[in-house]
C-alpha positions as semicolon CSV with decimal commas, in nm:
position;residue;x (nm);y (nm);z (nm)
1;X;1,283;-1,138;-2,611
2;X;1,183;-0,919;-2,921
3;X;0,859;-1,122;-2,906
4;X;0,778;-1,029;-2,598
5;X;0,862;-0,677;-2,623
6;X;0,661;-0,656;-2,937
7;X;0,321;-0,797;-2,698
8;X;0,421;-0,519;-2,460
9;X;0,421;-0,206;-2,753
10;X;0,114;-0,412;-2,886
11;X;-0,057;-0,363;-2,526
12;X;-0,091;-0,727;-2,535
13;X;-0,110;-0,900;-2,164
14;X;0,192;-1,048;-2,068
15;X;0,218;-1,412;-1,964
16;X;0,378;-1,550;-1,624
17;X;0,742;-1,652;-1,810
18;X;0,686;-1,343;-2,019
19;X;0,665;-1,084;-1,726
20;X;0,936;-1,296;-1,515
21;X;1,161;-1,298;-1,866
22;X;1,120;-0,878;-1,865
23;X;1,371;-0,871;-1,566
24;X;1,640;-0,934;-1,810
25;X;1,594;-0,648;-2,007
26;X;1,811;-0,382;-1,983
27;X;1,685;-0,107;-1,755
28;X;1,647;0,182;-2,011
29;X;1,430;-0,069;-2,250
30;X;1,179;-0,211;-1,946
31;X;1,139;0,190;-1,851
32;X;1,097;0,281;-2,141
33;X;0,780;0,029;-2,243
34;X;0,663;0,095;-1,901
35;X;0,669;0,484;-1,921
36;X;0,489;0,470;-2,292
37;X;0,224;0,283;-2,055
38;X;0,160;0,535;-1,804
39;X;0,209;0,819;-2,053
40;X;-0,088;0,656;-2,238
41;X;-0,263;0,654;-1,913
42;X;-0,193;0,914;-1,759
43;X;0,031;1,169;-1,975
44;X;0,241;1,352;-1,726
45;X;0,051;1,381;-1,373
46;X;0,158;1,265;-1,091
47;X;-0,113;1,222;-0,825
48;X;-0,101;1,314;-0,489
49;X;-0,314;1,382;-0,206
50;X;-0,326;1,524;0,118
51;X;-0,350;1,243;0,396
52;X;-0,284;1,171;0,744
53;X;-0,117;0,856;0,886
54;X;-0,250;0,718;1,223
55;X;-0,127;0,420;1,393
56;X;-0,381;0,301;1,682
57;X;-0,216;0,115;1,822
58;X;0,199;-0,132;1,877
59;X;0,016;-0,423;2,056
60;X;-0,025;-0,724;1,818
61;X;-0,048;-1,106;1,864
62;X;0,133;-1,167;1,564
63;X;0,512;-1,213;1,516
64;X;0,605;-1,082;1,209
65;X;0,993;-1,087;1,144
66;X;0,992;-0,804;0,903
67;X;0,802;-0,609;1,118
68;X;0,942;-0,341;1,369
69;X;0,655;-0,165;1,473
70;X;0,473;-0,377;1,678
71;X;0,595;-0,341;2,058
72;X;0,893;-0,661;2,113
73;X;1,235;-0,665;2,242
74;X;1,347;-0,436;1,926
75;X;1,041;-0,171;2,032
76;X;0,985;-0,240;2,393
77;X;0,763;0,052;2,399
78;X;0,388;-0,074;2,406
79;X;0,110;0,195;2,335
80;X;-0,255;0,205;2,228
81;X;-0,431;0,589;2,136
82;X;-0,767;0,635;2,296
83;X;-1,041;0,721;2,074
84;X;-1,006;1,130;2,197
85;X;-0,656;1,110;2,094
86;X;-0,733;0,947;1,769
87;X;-1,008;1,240;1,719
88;X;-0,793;1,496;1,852
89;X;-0,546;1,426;1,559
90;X;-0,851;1,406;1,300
91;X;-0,957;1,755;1,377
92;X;-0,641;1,918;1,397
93;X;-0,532;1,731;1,035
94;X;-0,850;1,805;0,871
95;X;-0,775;2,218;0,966
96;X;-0,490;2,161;0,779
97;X;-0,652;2,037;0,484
98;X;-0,627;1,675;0,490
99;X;-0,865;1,529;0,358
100;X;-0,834;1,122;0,388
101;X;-0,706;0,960;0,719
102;X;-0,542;0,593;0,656
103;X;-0,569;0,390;1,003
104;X;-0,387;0,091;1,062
105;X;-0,208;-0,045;1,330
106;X;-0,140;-0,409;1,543
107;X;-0,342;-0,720;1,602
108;X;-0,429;-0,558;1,944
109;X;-0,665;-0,819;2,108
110;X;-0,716;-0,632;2,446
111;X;-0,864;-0,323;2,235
112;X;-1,172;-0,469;2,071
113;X;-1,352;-0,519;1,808
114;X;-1,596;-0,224;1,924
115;X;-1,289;-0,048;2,021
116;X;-1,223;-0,021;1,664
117;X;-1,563;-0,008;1,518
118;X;-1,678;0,281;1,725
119;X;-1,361;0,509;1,666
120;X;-1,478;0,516;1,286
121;X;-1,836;0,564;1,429
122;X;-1,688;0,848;1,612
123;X;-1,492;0,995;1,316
124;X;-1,773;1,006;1,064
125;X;-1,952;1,149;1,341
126;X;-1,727;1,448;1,391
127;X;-1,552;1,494;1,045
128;X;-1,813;1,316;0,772
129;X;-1,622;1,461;0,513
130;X;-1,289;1,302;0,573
131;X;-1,258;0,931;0,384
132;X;-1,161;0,700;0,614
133;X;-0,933;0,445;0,417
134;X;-0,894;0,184;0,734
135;X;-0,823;-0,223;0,825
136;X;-0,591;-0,398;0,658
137;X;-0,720;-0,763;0,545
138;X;-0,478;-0,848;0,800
139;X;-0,659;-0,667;1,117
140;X;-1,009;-0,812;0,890
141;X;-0,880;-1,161;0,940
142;X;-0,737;-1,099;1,294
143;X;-1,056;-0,928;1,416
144;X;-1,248;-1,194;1,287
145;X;-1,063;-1,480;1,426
146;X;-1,039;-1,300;1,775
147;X;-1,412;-1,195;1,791
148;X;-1,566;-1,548;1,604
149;X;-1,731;-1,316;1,296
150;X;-1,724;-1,425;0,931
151;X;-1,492;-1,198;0,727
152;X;-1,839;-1,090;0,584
153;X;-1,966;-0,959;0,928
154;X;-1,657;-0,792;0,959
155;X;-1,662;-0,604;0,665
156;X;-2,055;-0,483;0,679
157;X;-1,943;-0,368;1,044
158;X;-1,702;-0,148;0,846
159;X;-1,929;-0,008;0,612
160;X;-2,196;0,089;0,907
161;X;-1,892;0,198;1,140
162;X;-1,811;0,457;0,795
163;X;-1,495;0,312;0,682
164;X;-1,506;0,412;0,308
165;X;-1,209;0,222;0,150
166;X;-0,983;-0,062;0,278
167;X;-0,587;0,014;0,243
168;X;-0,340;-0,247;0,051
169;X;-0,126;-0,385;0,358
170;X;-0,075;-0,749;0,472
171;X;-0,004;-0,809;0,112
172;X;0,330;-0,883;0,186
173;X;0,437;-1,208;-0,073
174;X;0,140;-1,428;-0,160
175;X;0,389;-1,738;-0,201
176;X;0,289;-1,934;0,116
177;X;0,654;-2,085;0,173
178;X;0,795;-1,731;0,196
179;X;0,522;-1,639;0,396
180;X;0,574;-1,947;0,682
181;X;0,906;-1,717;0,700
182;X;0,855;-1,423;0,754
183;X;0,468;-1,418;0,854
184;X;0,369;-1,730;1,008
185;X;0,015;-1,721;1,157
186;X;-0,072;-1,401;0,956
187;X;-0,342;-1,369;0,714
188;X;-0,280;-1,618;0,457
189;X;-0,270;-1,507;0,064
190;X;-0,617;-1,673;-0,012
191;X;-0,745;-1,534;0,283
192;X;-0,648;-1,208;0,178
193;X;-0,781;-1,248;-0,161
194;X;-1,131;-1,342;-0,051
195;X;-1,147;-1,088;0,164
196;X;-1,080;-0,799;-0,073
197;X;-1,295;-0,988;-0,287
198;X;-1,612;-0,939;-0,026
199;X;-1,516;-0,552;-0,005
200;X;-1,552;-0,487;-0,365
201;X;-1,860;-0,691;-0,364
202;X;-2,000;-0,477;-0,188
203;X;-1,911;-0,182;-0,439
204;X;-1,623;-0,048;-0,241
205;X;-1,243;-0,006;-0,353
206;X;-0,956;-0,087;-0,213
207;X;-0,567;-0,101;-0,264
208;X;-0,332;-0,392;-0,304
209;X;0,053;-0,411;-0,161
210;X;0,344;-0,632;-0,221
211;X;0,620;-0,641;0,016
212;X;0,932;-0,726;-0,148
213;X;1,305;-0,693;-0,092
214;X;1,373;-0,931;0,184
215;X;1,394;-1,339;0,111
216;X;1,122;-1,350;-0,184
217;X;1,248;-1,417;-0,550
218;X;1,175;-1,234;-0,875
219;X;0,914;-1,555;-0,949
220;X;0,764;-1,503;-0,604
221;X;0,677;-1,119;-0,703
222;X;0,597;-1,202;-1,034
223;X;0,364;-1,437;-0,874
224;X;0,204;-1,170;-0,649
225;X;0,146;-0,936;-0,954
226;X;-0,079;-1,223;-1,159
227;X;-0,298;-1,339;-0,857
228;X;-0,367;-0,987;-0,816
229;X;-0,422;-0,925;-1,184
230;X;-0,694;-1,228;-1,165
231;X;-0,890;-1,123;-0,904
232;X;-0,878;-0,730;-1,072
233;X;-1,087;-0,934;-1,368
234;X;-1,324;-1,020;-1,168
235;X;-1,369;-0,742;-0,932
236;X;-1,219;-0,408;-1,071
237;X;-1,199;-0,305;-0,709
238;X;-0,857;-0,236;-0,701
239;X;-0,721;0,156;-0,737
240;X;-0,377;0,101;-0,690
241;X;-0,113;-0,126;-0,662
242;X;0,163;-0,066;-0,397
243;X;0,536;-0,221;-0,455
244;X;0,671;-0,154;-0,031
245;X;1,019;-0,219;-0,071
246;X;1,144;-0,362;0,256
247;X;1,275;-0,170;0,496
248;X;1,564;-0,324;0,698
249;X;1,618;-0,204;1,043
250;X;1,481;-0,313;1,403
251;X;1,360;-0,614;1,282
252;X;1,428;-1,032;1,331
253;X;1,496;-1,115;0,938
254;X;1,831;-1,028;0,922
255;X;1,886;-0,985;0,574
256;X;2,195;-0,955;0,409
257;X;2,205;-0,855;0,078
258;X;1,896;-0,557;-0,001
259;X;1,824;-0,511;-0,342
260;X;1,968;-0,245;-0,611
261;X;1,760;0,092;-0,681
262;X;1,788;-0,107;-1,051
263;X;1,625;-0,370;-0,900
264;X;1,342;-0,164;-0,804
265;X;1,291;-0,007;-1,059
266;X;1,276;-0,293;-1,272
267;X;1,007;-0,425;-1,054
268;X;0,797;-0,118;-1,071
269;X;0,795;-0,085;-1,438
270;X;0,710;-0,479;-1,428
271;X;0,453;-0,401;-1,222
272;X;0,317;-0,147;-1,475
273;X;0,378;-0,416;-1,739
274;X;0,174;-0,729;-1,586
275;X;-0,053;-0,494;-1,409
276;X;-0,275;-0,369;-1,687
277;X;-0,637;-0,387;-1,529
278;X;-0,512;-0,147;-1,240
279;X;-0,548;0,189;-1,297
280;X;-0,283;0,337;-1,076
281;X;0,095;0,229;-0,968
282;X;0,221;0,387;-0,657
283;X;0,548;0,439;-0,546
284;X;0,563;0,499;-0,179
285;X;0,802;0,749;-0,098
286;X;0,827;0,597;0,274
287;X;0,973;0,291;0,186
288;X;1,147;0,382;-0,137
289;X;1,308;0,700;-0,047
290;X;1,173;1,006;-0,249
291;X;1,432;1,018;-0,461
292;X;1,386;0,691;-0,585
293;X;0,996;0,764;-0,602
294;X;1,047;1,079;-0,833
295;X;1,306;0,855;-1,090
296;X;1,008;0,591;-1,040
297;X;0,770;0,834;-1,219
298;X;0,978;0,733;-1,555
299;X;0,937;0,336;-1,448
300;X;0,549;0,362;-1,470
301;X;0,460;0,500;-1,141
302;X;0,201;0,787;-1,187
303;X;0,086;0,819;-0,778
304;X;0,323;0,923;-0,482
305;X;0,104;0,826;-0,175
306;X;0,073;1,199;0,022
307;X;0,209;1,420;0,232
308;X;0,132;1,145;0,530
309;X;0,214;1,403;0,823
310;X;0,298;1,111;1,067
311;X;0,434;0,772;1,033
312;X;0,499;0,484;1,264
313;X;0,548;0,170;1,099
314;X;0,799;0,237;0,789
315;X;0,975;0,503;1,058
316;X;1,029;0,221;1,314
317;X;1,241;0,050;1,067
318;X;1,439;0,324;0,893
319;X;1,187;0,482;0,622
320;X;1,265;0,850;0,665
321;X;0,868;0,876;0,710
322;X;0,804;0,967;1,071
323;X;0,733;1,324;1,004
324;X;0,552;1,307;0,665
325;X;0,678;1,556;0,401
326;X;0,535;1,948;0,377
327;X;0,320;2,009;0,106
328;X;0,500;2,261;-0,109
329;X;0,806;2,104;-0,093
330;X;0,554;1,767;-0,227
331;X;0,441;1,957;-0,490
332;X;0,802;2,123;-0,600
333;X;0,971;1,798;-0,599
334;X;0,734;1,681;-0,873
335;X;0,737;1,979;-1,038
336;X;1,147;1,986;-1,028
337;X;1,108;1,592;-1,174
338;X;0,932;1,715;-1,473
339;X;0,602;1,602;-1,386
340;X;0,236;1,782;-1,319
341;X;0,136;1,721;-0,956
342;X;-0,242;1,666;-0,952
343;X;-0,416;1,672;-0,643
344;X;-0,642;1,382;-0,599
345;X;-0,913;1,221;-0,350
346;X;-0,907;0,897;-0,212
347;X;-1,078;0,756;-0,530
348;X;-0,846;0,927;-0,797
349;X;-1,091;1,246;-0,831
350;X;-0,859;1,521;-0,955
351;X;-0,920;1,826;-0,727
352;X;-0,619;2,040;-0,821
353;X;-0,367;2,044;-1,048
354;X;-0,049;2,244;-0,916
């Protein structure tokens, strides 16, 4: 184990047994080699920015048994925004000060694939100073599917339409058996691979997510972490990388036995660890709590997501999310956790430092 810890202070890249070993550290050693990474990164900001949630859409042809957003005998309550609504909450956000929206929602196959195009059209149109961060690779590969497009066609619609970066979700656990679980008949993890792939081809970044939590293993997420290392070689399209901790309510996995906040922690300062060709490590307030967030900060985490204002799909399944977090209080939690809240854009630009 001294070996390995010695590669880690040496900023020497970890191998597979290596980075699954790290779990059996003690906790106050793994944060500890993670923090001296993000100090050297990062020193002591946190980043932040100032972001609106907006979920199109509960209607999806996919049965995902983690998932309790999408409308099903657990959320019989079916809904899809029209594209004045969607605007509507734009415009009033963007008075605010938000500056990026992040749009995701169901595999809704009565909606469109214009449907969706032109509402990004529409937004650009209105607001062309708002980043649009929008369409999973999940909703790529569903629209693609439903609609007969390559994943190529898909994603040059996108750029015309004015989507300027592609959010992490749909993610979830790259291990295929885990997936047949909990995801079967979802995006698949090459497919998801190939199509962030095409995105940054095209000179465009994009986030990366792993759901864990639920029925995966610490080899499954270690897993996740070096397939999205690889592609990060080739590409360097990635900003961030995501750990969603699962969130348990109104949902068909019935799980038993939820991880530890050590546990999570461990796995974000892993993440730091393996992850050393991504810039940033997030962790999500929604789905971590923000208590367990700000502690994250010491774990490797240097990003907090936003203030979010609205939240539908963590909410629907217990993440104290729904109504986003005000952004003093944002900024004073950081401040309060010994940290320097920086303001950012989309891309990591620093606008403010608080």
């Amino acid at each position: 184990m001294q070996t390995i810890i010695q590669k880690v202070e040496n900023q020497e890249r970890v191998s597979y047994e290596e980075a699954l070993k790290l779990y059996e550290l003690d906790l106050f050693t793994l944060g500890k080699l993670a923090n001296n990474i993000r100090k050297e990164m990062w020193g002591g900001k946190s980043f932040f920015n100032i972001n609106r949630h907006i979920n199109p859409t509960n209607i999806c042809k996919d049965i995902c048994k983690f998932c309790a957003f999408s409308a099903s005998r657990k959320n019989p309550n079916p809904y899809t925004m029209s594209h004045e609504e969607i605007l509507n909450i734009v415009g009033e956000s963007r008075e605010r000060g938000v500056k990026e929206v992040h749009i995701v929602s169901a595999h809704n196959p009565d909606a469109g694939l214009k449907w969706y195009m032109d509402v990004f059209s529409k937004i650009k149109a209105a607001y062309p100073d708002v980043h649009v961060k929008a369409l999973t690779a999940a909703e790529i590969n569903f629209l693609a599917e439903e609609y007969h497009h390559s994943y190529a066609e898909i994603i040059d619609m996108m750029v015309e339409s004015g989507v300027d970066s592609m959010p992490g979700g749909g993610a979830e656990i790259f291990d295929e058996t885990v997936r047949h679980v909990i995801c079967k008949g979802k995006v698949t993890s090459d497919q998801w691979i190939e199509i962030h792939k095409l995105w940054h081809e095209r000179g465009r970044k994009s986030n990366a997510t792993m759901l864990f939590g639920h029925i995966e293993e610490r080899a499954h997420r270690v897993d996740h972490m070096m397939r999205l290392r690889d592609l990060q070689d080739i590409t360097g399209g990635f900003n961030t990388f995501i750990p969603l901790v699962y969130q348990r309510d109104n949902n068909f996995l019935n799980v038993k036995n939820f991880l530890s906040s050590q546990e999570i922690l461990k796995t974000m300062a892993i993440s730091r660890i393996v992850l050393d060709n991504i810039p940033h490590l997030k962790a999500y307030w929604v789905t971590s709590t923000i208590n367990l967030a700000l502690v994250s900060q010491e774990f490797g985490a240097d990003d907090l997501d936003g203030t979010i204002e609205r939240e539908m799909i963590n909410s629907a399944a217990g993440a104290n999310s729904g109504n986003g977090m005000p952004l003093k209080e944002f900024v004073n939690f950081i401040k309060n956790s010994g940290f320097t809240p920086v303001e950012r854009d989309s891309l990591y630009h620093e606008l403010k430092v608080w």
